[in-house]
Backbone of each chain as ProteinMPNN parsed JSONL, in Angstrom:
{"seq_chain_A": "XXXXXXXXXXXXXXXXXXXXXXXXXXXXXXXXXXXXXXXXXXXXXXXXXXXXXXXXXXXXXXXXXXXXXXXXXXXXXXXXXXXX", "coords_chain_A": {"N_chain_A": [[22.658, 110.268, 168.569], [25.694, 109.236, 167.801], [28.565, 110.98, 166.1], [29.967, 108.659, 164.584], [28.052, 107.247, 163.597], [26.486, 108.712, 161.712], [28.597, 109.081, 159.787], [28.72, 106.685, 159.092], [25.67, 106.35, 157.48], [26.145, 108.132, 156.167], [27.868, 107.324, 154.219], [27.147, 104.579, 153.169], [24.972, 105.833, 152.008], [26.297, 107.115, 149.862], [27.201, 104.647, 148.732], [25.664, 103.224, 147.893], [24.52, 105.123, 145.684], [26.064, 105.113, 143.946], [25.679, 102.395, 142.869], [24.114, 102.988, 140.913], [25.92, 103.626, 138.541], [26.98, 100.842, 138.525], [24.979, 99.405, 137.221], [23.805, 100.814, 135.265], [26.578, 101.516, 133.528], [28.267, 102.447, 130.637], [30.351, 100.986, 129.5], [32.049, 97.938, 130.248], [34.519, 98.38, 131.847], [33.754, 100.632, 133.598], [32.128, 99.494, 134.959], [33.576, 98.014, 136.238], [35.13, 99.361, 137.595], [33.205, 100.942, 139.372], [32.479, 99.141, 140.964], [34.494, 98.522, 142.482], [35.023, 100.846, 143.744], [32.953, 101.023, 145.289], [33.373, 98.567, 147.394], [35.415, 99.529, 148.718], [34.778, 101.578, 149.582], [32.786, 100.302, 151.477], [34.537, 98.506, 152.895], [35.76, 100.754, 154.257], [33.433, 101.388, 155.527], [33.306, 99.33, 157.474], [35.166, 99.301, 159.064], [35.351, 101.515, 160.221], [32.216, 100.662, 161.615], [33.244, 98.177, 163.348], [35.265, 99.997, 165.432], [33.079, 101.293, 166.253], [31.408, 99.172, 167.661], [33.274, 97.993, 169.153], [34.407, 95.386, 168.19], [36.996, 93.372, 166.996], [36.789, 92.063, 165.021], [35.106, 92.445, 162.621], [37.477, 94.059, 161.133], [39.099, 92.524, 160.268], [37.562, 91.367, 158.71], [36.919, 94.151, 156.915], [39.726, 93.812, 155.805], [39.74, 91.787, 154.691], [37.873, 92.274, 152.544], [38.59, 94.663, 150.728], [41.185, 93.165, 149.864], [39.753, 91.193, 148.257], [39.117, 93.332, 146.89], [41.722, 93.79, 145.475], [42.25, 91.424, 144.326], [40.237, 90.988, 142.213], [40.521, 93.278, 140.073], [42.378, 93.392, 139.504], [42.646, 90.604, 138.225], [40.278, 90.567, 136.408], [41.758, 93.076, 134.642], [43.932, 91.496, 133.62], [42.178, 89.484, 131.899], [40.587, 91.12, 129.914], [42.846, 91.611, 128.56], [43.125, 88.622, 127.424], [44.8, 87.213, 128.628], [44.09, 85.466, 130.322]], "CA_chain_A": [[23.326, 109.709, 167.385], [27.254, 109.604, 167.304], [29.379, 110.947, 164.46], [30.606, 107.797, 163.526], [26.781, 106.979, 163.049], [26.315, 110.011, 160.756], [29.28, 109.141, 158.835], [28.536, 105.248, 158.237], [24.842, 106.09, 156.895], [26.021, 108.831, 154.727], [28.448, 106.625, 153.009], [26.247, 103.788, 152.745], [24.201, 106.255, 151.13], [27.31, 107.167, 148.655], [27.471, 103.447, 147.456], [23.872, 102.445, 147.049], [24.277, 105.896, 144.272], [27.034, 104.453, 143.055], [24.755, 101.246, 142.272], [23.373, 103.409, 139.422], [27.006, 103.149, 137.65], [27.479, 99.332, 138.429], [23.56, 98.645, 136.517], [24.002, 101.479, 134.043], [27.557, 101.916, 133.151], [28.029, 102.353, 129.404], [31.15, 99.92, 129.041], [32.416, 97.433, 131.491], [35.468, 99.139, 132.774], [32.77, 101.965, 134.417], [31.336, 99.078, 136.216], [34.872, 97.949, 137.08], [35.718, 101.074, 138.552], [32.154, 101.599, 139.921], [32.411, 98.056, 141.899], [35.911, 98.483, 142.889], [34.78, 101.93, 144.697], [31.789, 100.672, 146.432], [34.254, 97.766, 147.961], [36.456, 100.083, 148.997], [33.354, 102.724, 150.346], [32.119, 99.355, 152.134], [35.623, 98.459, 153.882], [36.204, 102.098, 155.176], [32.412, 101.652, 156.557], [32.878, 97.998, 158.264], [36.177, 99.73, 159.805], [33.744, 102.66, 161.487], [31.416, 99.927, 162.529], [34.151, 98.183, 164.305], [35.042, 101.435, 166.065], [31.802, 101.458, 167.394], [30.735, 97.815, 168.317], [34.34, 97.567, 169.598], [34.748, 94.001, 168.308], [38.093, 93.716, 166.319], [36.665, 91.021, 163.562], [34.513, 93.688, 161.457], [38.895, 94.734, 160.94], [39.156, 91.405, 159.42], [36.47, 91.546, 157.184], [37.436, 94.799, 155.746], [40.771, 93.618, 155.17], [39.508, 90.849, 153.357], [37.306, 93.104, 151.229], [39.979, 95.361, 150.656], [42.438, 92.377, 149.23], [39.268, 90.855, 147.431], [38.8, 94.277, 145.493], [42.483, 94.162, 144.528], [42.212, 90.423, 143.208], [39.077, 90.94, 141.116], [40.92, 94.172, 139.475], [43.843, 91.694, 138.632], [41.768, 89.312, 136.982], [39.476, 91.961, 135.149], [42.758, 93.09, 133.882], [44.214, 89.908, 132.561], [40.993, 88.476, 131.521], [40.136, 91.462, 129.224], [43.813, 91.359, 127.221], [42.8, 87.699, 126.913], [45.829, 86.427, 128.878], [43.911, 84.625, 131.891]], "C_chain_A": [[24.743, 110.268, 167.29], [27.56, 110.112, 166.213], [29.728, 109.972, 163.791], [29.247, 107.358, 162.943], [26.262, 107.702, 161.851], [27.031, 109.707, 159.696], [28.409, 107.289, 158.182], [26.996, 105.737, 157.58], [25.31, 107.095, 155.573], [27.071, 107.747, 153.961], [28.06, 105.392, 152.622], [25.505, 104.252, 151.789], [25.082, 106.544, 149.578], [27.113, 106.038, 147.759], [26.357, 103.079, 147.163], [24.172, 103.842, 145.774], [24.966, 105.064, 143.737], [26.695, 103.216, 142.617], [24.31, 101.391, 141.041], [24.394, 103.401, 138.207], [27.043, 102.039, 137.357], [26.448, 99.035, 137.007], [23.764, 99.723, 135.036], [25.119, 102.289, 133.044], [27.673, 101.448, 131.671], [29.171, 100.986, 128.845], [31.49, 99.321, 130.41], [33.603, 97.792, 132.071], [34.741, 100.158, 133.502], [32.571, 100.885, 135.554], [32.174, 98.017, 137.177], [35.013, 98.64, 138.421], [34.548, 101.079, 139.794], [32.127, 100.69, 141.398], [33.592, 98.089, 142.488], [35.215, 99.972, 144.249], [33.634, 101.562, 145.688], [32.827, 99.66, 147.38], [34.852, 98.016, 149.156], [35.669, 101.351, 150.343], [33.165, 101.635, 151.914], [33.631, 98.819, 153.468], [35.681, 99.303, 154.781], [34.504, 101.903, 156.494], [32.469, 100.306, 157.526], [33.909, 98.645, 159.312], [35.581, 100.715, 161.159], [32.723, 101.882, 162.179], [32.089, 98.825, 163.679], [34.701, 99.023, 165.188], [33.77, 101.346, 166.955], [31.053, 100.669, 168.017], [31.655, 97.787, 168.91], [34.794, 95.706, 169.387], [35.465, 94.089, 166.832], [37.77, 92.126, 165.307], [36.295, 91.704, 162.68], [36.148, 94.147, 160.86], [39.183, 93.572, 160.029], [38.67, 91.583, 157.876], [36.775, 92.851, 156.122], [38.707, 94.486, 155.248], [40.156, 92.527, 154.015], [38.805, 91.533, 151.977], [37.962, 93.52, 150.399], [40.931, 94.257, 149.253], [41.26, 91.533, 147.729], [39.054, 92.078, 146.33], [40.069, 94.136, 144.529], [42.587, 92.807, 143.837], [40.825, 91.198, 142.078], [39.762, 92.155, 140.335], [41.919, 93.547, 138.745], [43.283, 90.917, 137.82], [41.237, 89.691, 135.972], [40.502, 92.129, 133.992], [43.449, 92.238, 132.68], [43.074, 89.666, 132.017], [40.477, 89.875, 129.967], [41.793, 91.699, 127.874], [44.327, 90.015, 127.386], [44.361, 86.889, 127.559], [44.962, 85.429, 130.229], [42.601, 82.92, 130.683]], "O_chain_A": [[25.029, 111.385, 166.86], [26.902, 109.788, 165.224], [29.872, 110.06, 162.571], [29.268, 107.08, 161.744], [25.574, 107.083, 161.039], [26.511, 109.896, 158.596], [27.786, 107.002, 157.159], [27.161, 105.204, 156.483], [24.994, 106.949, 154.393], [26.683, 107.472, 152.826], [28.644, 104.979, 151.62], [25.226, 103.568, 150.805], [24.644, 106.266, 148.461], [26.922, 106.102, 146.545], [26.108, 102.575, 146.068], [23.963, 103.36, 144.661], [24.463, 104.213, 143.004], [27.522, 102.782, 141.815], [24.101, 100.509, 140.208], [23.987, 103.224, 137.059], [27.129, 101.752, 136.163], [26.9, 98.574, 135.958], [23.845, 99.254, 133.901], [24.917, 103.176, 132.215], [27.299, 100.319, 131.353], [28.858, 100.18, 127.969], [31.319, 99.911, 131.477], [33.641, 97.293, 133.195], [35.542, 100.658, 134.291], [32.746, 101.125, 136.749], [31.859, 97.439, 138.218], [35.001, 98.482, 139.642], [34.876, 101.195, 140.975], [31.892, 101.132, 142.523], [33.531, 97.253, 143.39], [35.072, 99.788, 145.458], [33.63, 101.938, 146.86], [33.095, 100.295, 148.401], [34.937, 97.348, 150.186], [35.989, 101.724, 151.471], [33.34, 102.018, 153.071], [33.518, 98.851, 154.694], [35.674, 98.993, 155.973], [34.437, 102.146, 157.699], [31.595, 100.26, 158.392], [33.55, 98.554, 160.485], [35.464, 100.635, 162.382], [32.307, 102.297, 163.261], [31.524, 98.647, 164.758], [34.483, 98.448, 166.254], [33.677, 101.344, 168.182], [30.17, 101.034, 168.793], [31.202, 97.369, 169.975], [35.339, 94.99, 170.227], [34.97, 94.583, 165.82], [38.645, 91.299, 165.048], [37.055, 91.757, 161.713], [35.965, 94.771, 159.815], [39.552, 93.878, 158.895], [39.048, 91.782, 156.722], [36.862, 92.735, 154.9], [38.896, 94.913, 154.109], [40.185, 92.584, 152.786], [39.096, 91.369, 150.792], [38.072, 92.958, 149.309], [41.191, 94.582, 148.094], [41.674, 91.327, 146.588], [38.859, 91.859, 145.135], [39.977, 94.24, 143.306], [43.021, 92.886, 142.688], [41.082, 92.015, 141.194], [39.263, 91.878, 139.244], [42.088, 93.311, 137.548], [43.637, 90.69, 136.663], [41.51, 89.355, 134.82], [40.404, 91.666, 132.856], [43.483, 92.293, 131.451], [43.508, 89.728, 130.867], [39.992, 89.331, 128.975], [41.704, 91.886, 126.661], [45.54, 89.836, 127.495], [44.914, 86.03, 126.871], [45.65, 84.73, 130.972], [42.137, 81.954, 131.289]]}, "seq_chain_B": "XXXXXXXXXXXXXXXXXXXXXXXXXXXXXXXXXXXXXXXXXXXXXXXXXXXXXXXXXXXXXXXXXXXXXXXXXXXXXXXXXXXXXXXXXXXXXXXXXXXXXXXXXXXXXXXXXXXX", "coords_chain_B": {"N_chain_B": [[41.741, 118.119, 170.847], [39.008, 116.882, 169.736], [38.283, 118.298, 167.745], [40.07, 118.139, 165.734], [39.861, 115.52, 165.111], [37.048, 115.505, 164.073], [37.381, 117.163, 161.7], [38.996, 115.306, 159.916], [36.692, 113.684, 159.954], [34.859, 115.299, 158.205], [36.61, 115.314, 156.33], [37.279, 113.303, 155.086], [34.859, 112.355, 154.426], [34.459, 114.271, 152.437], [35.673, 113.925, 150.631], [34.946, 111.593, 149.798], [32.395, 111.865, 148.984], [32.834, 113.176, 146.262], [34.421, 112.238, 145.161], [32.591, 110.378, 144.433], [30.63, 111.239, 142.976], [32.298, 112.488, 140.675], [33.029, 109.196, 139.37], [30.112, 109.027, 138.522], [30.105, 111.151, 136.756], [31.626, 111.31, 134.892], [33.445, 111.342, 131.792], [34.444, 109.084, 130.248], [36.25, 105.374, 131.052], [39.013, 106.253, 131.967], [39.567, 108.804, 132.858], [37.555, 108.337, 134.954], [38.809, 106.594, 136.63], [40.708, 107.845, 137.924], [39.123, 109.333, 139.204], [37.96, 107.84, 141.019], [40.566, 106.997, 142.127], [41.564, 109.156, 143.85], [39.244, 109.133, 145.37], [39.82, 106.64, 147.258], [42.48, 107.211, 148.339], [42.186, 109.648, 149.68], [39.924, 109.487, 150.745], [39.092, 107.303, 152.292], [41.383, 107.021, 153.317], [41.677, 109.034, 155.459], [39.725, 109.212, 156.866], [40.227, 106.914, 158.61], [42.747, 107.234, 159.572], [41.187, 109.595, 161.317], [39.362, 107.8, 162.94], [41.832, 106.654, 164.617], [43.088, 108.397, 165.746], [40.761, 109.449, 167.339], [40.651, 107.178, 168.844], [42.662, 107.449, 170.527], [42.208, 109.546, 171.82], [39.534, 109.141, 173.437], [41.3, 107.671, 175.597], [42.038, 105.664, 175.567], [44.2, 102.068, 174.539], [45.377, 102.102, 171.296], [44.295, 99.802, 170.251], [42.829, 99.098, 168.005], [42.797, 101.268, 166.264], [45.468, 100.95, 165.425], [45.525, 98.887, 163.854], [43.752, 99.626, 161.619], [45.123, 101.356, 160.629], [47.211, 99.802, 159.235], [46.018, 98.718, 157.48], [45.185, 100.818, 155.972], [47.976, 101.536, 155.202], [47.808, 99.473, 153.236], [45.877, 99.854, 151.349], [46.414, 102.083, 150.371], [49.182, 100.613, 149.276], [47.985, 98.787, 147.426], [45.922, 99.783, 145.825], [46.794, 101.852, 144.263], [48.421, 100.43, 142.506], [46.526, 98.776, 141.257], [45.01, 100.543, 139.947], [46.363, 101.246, 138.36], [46.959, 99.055, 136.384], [44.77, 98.158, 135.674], [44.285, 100.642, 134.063], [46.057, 100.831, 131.778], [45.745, 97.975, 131.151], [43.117, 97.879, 129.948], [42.928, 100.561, 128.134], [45.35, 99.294, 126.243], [43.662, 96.715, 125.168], [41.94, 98.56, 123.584], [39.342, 100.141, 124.307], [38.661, 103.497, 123.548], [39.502, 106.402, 124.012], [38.216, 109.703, 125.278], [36.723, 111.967, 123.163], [37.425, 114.434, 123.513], [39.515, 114.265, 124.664], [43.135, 115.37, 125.205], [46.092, 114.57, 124.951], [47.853, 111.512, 124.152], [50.48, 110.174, 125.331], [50.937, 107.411, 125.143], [50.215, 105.798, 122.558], [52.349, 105.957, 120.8], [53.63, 104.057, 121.66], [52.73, 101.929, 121.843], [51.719, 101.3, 118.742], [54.586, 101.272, 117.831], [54.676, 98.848, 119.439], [52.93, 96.735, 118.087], [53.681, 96.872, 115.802], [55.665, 96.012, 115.974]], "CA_chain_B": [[41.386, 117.272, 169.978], [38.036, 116.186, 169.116], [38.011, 118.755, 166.581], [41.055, 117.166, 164.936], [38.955, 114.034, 164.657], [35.462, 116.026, 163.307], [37.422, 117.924, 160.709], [39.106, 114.498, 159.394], [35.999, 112.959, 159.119], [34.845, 115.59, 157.064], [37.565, 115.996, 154.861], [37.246, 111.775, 154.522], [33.286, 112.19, 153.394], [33.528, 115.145, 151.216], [36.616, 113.35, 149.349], [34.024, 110.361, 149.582], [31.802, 112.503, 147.799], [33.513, 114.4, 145.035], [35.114, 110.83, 144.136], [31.089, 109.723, 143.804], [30.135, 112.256, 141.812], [33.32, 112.137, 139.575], [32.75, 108.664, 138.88], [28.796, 109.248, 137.892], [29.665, 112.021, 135.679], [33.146, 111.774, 134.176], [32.756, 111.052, 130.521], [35.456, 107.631, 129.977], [36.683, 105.321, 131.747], [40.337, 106.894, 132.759], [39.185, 109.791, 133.762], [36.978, 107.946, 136.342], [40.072, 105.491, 137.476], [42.042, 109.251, 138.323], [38.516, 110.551, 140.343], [38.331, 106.395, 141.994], [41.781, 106.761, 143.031], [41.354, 109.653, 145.122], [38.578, 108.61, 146.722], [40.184, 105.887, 148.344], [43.325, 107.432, 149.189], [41.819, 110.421, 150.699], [38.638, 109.574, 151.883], [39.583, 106.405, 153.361], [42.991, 107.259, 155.001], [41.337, 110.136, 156.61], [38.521, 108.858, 158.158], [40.537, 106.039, 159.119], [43.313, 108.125, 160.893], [40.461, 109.975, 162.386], [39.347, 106.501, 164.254], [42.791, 106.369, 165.112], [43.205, 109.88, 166.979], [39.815, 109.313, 167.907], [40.541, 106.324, 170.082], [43.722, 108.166, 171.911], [41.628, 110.907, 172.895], [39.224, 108.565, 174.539], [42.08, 107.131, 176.335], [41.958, 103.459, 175.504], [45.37, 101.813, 174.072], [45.243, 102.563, 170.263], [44.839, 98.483, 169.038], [41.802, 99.184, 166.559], [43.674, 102.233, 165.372], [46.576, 100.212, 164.743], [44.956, 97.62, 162.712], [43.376, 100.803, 160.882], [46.885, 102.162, 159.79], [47.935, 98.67, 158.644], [45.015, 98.62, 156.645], [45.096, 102.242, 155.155], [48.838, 101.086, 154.646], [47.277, 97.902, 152.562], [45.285, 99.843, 150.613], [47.808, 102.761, 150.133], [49.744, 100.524, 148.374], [47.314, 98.113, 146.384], [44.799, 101.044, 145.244], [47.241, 102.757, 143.109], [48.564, 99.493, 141.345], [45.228, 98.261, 140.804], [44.192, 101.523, 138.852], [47.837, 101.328, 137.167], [47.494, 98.195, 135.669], [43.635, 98.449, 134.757], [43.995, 101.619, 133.099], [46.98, 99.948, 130.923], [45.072, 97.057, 129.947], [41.909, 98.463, 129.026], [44.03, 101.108, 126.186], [45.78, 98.227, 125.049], [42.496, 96.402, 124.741], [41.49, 98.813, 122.709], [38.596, 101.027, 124.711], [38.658, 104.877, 123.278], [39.363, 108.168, 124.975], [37.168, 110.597, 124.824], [36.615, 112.822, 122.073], [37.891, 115.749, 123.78], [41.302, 114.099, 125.364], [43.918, 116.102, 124.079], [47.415, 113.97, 125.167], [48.045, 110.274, 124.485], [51.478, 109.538, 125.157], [51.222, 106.134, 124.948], [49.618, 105.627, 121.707], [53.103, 105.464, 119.689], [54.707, 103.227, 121.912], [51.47, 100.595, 121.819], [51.971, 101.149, 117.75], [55.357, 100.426, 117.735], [54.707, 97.052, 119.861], [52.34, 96.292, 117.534], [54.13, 96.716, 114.316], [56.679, 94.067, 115.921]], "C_chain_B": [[39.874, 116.3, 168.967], [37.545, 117.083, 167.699], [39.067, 118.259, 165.357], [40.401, 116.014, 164.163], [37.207, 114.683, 163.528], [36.199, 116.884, 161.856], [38.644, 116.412, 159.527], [38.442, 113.166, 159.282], [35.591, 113.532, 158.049], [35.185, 115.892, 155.926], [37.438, 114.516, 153.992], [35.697, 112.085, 154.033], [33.504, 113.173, 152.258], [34.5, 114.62, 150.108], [35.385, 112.116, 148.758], [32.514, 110.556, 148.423], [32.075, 113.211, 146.451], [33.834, 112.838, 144.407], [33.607, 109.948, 143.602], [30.92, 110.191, 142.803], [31.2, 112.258, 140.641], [32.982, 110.854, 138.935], [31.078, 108.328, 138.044], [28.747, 110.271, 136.822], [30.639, 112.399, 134.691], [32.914, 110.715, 133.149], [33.428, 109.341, 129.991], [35.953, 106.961, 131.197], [38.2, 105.56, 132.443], [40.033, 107.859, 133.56], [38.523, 109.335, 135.342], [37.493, 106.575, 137.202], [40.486, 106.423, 137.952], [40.574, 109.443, 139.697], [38.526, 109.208, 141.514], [39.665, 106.758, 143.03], [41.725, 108.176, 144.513], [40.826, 109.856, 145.49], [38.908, 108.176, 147.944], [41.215, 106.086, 149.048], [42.861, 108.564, 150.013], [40.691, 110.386, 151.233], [38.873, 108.59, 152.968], [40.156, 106.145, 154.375], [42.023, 107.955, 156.059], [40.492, 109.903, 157.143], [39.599, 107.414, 158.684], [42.154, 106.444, 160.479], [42.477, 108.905, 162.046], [39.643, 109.286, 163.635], [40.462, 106.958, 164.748], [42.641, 107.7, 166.417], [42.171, 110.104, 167.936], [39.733, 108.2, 169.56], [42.191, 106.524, 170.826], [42.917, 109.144, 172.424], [40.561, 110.56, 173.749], [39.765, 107.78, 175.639], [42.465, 105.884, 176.455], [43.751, 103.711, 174.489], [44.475, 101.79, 172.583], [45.21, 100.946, 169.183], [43.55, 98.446, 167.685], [42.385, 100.103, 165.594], [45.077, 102.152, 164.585], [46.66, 99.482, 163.905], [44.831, 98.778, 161.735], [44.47, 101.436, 159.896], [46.98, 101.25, 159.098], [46.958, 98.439, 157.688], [44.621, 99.516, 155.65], [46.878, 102.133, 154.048], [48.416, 100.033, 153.047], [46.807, 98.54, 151.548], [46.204, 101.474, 149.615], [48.713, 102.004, 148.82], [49.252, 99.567, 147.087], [46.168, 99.043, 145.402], [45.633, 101.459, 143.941], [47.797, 101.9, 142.156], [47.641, 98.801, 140.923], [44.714, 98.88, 139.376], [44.984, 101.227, 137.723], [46.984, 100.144, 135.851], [45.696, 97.915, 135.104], [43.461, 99.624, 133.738], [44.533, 101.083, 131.647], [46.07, 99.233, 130.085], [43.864, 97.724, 129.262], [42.474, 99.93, 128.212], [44.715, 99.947, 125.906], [44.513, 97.219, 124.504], [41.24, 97.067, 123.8], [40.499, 99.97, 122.988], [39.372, 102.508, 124.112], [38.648, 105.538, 124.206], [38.239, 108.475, 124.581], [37.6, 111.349, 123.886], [37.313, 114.337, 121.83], [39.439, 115.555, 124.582], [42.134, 115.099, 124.23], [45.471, 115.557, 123.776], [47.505, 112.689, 124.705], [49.481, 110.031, 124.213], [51.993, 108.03, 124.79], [50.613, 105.308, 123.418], [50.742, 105.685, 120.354], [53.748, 104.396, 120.12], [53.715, 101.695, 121.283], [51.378, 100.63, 120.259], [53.01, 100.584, 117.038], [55.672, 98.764, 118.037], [54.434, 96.481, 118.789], [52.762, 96.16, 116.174], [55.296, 95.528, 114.577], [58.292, 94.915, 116.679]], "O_chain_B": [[39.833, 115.505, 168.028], [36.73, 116.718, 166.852], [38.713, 118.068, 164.194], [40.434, 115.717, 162.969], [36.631, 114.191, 162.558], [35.404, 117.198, 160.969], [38.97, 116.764, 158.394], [38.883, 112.088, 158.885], [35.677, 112.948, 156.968], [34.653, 116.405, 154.941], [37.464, 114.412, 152.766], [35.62, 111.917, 152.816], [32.876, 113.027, 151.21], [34.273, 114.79, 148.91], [35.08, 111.878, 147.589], [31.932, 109.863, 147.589], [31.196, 113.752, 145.781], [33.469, 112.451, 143.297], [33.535, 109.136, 142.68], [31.041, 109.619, 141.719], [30.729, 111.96, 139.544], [32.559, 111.052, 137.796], [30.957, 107.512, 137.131], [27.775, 110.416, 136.08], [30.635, 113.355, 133.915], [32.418, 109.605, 133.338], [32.698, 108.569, 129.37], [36.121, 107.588, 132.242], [38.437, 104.969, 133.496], [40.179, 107.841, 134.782], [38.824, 109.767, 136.455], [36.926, 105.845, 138.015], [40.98, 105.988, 138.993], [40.857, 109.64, 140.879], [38.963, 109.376, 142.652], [39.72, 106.777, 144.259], [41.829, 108.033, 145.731], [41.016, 110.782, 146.279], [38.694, 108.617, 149.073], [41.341, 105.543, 150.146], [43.165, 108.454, 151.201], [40.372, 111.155, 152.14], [38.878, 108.826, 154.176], [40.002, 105.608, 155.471], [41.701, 107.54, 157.173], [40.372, 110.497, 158.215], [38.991, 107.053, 159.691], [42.412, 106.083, 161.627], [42.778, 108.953, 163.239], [39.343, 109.747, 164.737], [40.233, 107.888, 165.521], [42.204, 107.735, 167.567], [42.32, 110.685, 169.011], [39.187, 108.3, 170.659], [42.69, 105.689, 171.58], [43.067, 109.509, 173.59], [40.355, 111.274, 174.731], [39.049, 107.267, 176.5], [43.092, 105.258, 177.309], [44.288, 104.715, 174.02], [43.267, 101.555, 172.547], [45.693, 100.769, 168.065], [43.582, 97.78, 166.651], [42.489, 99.875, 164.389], [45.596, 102.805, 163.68], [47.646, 99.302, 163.19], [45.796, 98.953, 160.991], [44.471, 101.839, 158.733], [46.85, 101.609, 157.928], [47.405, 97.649, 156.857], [43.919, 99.232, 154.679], [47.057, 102.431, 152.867], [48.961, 100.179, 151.953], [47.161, 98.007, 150.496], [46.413, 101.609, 148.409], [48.921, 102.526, 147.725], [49.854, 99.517, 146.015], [45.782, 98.689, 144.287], [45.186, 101.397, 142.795], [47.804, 102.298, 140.991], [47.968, 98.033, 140.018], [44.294, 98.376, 138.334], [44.635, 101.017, 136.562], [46.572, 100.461, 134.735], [45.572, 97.412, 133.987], [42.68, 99.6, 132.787], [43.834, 100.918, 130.647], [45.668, 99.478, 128.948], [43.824, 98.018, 128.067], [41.719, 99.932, 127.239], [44.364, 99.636, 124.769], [44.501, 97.006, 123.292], [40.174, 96.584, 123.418], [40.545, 100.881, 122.162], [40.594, 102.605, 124.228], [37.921, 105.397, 125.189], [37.438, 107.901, 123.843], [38.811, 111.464, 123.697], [37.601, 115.036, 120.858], [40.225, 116.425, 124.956], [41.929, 115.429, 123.062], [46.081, 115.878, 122.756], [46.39, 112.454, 125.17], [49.828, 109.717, 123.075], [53.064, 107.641, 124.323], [50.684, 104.079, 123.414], [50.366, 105.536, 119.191], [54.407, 103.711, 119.338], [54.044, 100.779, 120.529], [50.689, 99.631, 120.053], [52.908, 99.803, 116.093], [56.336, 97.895, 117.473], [55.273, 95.745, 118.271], [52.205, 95.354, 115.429], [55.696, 94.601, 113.872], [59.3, 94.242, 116.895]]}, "name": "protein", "num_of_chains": 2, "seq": "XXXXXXXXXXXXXXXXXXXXXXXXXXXXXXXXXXXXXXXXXXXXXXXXXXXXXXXXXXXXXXXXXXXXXXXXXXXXXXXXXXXXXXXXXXXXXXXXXXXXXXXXXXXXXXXXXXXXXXXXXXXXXXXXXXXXXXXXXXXXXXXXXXXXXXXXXXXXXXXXXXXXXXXXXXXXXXXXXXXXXXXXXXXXXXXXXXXXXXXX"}
């Protein structure tokens, strides 16, 4: 078992905790935040699994993640001081 | 070099961890936009430079590690205006500090708006 193997399960394991914010965060900016960081957890790990399949689309996909976390933070934004 | 690479993965997980745990136990949400943010800039970059250095020291040309930068770049600079401009709205929307904040600078200017 590689290191990069070691690293992608432990931070898989990071964001499934961080699941327990998304479901039980007391206001919805927690589960902003909470979903914004898993996103972001989940990019860095598709990047390491590219790395180690060697096939340069998984690079894609986290970019797209990546750009989808920073729309949905944009929108959140607007949408809660009622301008969207 | 391969210790170069093993000591910036672990500096990228244990940021990856501290920024978990911050957001599971930090009492509002600002506080846990400040422990978010440096998650992603330091856990992320650094395991993602550590691909990088990782795939020169196996000797291959560096094009995954290059994408990697441009992507740590990407998030480098959308991460920290993300938090910006969510923290913003949600105090002008009204959400409370905590009980125990002790600063709010912004809490005469967002009075003055509001008086006109």
């Amino acid at each position: 078992m590689s290191a990069e193997m070691i690293l992608m399960i432990f931070l898989l394991a990071l964001s499934v905790v961080l699941l327990y914010r998304v479901v039980a965060g007391p206001t919805d900016p927690d589960r902003i935040i909470a979903i914004s960081t898993v996103s972001a957890i989940v990019s860095v790990v598709l990047a390491v699994y590219a790395f180690q399949v060697r096939r340069s689309i998984y690079v894609d996909i986290a970019l797209a993640v990546a750009l989808l976390d920073f729309i949905m933070v944009l929108a959140y934004s607007r949408y809660i001081r009622g301008e969207l | 070099m391969q210790y170069i690479v093993w000591f910036l993965y672990v500096v990228g997980a244990f940021f990856n961890f501290a920024g978990v745990v911050g957001i599971l136990r930090m009492p509002d949400p600002y506080c846990k936009l400040q422990t978010s943010t440096k998650n992603i800039t330091l856990g992320g970059i650094s395991i993602m430079l550590g691909l990088f250095v990782n795939e020169i020291y196996l000797g291959l040309f560096p094009s995954f590690g290059l994408k990697f930068l441009l992507l740590s770049l990407f998030m480098l600079i959308t991460n920290p205006t993300a938090s910006h401009v969510l923290a913003r709205s949600i105090y002008y929307a009204g959400f409370p500090l905590w009980h125990k904040s002790v600063t709010d600078h912004l809490k005469a200017r967002k009075e003055a708006e509001q008086r006109g």
